[in-house]
N, C-alpha and C positions, 0 to 999 in steps of 0.2 A: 538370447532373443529378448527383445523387450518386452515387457507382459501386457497384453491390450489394454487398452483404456476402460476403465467403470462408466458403466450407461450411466449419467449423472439425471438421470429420468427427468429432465427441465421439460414442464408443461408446453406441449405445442400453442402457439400465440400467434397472432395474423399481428400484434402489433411492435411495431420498433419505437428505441427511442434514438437519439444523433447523442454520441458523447464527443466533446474536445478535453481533450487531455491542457491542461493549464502548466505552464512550470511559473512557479510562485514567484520565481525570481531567488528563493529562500537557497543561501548558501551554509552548511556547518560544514564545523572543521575542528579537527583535538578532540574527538571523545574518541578514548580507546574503547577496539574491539574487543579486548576479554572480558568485556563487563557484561557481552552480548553473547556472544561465539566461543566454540572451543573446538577443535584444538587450534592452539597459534601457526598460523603459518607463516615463514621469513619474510619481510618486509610487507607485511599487510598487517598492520598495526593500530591505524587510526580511521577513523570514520570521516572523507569530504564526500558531501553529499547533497542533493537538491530532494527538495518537496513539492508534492503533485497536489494538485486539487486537478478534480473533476467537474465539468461542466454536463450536466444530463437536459436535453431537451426532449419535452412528449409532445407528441403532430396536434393533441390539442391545445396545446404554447403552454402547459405547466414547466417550469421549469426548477430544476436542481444544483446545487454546489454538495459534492461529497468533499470535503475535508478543504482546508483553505492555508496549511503549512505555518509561516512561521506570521504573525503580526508586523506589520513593517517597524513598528516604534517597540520593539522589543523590550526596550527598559522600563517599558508601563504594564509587562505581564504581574502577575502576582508575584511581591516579594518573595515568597518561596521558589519562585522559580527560579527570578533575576538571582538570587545568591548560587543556586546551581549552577548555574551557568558562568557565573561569574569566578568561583570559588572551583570549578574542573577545568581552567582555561580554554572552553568552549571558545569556537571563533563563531560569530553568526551575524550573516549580512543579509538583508533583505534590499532590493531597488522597487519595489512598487505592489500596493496591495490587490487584491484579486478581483476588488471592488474598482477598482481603478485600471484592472487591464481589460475587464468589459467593458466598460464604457468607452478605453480608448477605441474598440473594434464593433463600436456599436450594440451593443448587447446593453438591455436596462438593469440595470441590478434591481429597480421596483419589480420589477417580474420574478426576484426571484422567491418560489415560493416557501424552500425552506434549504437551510444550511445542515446538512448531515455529517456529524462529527464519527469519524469510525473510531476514535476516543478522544479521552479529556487532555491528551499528553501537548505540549506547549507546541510542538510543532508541524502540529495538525488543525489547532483548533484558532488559527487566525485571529480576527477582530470583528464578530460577528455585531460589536456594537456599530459599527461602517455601514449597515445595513438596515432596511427599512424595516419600521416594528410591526410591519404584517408580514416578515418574513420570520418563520418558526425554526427553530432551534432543535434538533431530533438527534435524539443521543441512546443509546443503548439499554440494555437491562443493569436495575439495579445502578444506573448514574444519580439522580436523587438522591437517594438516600447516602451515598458516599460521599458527594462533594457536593452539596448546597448544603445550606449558604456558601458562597462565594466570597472570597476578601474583597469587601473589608470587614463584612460582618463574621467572618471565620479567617482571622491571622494566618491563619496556617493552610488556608486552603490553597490549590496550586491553580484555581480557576477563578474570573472575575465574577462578581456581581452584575457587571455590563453586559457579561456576556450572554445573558437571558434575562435582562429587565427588562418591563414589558414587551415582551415579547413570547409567544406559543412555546413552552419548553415542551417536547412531544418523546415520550421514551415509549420507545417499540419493546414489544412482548412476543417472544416467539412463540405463540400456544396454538396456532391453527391444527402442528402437525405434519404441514408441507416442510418438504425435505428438497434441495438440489445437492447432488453426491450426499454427502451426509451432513450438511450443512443445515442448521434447521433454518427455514427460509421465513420472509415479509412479502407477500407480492405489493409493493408501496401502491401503485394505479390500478391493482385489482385487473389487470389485462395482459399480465407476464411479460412484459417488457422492461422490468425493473426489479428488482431483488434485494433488501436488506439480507443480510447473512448472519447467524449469528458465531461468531468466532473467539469464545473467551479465550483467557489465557495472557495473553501481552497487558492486558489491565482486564478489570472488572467492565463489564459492557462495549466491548470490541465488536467491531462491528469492519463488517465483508461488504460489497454489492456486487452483484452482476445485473447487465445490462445487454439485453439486447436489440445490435445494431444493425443487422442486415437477414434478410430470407433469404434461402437460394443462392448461396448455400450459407444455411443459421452462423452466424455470427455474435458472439461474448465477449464484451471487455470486463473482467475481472477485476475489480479495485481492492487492495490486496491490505492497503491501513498496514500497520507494521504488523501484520502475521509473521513478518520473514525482515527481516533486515540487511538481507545480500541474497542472492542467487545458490549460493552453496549452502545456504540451509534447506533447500528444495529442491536440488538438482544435484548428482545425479537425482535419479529415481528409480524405480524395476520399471516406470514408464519408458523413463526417457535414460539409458545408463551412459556412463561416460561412450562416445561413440571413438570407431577404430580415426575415424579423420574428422577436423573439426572445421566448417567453414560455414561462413567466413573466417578464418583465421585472429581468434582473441588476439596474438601476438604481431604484431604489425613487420617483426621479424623473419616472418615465415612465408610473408606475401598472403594468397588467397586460402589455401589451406594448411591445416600445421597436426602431428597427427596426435590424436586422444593419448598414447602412451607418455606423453611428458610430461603429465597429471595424474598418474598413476602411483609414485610415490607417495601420494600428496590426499590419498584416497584414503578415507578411516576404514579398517580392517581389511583392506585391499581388495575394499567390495565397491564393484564397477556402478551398482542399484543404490546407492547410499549417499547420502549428500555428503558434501564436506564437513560441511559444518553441526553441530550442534548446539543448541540453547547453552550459554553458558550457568553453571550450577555452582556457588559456592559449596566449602566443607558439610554445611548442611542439607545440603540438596535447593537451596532457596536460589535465587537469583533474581536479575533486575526484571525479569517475567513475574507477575504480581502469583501466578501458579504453573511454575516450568510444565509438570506435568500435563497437562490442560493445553500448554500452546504449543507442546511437541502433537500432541494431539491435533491441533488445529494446523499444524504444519503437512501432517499424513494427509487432511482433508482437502487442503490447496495442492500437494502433490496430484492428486486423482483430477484434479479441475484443472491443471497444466498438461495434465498426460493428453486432452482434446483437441485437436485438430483445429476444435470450434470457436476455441477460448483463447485471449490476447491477456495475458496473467501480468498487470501491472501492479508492482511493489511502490510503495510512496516514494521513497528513497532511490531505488532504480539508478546507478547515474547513468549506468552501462547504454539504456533506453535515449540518453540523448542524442547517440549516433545513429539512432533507428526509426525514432517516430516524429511526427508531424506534429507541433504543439499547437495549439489555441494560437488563431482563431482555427488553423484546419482542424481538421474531423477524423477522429479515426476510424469511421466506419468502413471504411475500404482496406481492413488491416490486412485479411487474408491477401487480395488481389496484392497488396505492396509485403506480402510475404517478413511482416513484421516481427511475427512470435520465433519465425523459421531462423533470421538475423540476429534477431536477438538471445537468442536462446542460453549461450554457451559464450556470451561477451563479458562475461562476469570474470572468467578466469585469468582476463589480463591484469586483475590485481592479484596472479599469482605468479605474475611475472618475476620478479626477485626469487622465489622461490626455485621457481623452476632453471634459469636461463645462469642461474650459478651454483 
């Protein structure tokens, strides 16, 4: 039996905000998954993947970008970055900035009033110089002090100088107290309809939001920043465990439904509550998580926020979500009624197709 969901005790709020889910356009492709995940499973090897930014509007026209994926001229990020990418045989295509898909759908970017990085990693943190310098920069704890200066005046930094010159660099402090699940909270408009999160662990100042988008019945779009880099590092869960039939059916083989036990070898410890995956850990216990421990932590706390009825848990990376939801300009406020979390849930496992089907 699946174990109930945790009261995530989110403050009752009479106010909403409108989120549009953005796809950046941001393509990668060639980073292996062991550098992430473990254990390997047969023919899911490499990471192709797309990048979310979030569109957050509030009924009194404030408006928000959480996270803005990859820069369209990728070869002007910081040379420490370009040589990574260039030196893993990374593929990465971008067709149009995030700046440039609002205005194509009418939306002013001068409106917009601050760009919310959920970290500094290159393919979340866009071209926030594209943007008006009354539009503020808001980045997480402890981002300061680790990476500013900026290249050029720090060679080795993996963030620009542009990408907060004049301009509001604004770093949230989690110290009020407030808690959603165990998430220590930001209420950003002060009227519970918008959430920083605080989520270490994938980097120093990682950062979560939630947003809520409808009453009657409460509705959350979860923006997930890379807490989780695939679905099987969060799913199963004792919430939600691998189920006896899985439908819609991941495997396009099976028609509409296909059943849970063809995923069952495929389970770490042959435990049905358990995701597949884990944080990948070198000999040392280190890994590409700046503190594995920490983000396996922060992984248990997105588990509890997916176990909700209430909550639409989207990962940056997601690609599985392209055959589920409605992008920019639509809205995903209507998630529940189009039964989005329910489709989407369990579509992660058809990259475990190779695995299973031989």
């Amino acid at each position: 039996m699946p174990k109930p969901a945790p009261n995530l005790n989110i403050p009752p709020s009479s106010t909403t905000v409108s989120v549009r889910i953005i796809d950046t356009t941001t393509h990668i492709s060639g980073i292996p998954l062991s550098e992430f995940v473990s254990p390997a499973i047969s023919g899911h090897t490499h990471f192709s993947i797309p990048a979310y930014s979030f569109l957050i509007e509030h009924p009194s026209s404030r408006s928000l970008l959480f996270d803005l994926g990859v820069r369209k001229d990728w070869e002007n990020l910081s040379p420490r970055i370009t040589e990574r990418i260039k030196d893993g045989g990374w593929k990465v295509t971008v067709q149009k900035g995030v700046r440039e898909q609002l205005e194509e759908h009418g939306v002013s970017a001068a409106s917009i009033e601050a760009v919310i990085w959920s970290h500094w990693h290159w393919d979340h943190i866009g071209d926030p110089s594209t943007f008006d310098k009354s539009t503020a920069l808001v980045v997480g704890p402890g981002f300061k002090e680790s990476f500013t200066p900026g290249y050029p005046s720090d060679n080795s930094s993996p963030i620009l100088e542009s990408d907060y010159a004049d301009r509001e660099l604004r770093e949230i402090a989690f110290n009020s107290g407030l808690k959603i699940g165990r998430f220590e909270a930001f209420d950003y408009f002060g009227d519970g309809s918008f959430y920083l999160l605080n989520s270490p662990g994938h980097t120093i100042g990682h950062m979560c939001a939630l947003a809520k988008v409808k009453m009657n019945p409460n509705s959350y779009v979860f923006m997930g920043g890379d807490a989780c880099h695939h679905g099987g590092e969060f799913r199963p869960s004792p919430y939600h465990p691998l189920p006896e039939f899985l439908t819609p059916a991941p495997l396009p083989s099976y028609g509409t439904t296909c059943p849970g036990s063809l995923f069952e070898p495929l389970l770490r410890d042959n435990d049905r509550d358990k995701p597949f995956y884990a944080i990948a850990r070198r000999d040392d216990g280190k890994g590409v998580a700046h503190d594995v421990d920490e983000a396996e932590r922060t992984i248990e706390k997105v588990m509890e926020v997916d176990a909700s009825d209430e909550v639409l848990v989207v990962m940056a990376h997601d690609e599985t979500l392209k055959d589920v939801v409605s992008f920019f300009p639509q809205y995903a406020n209507s998630f529940r009624k189009n039964g989005w979390a329910e489709k989407g849930r369990w579509l992660f496992l058809r990259d475990f197709a190779g695995a299973v089907e031989n």
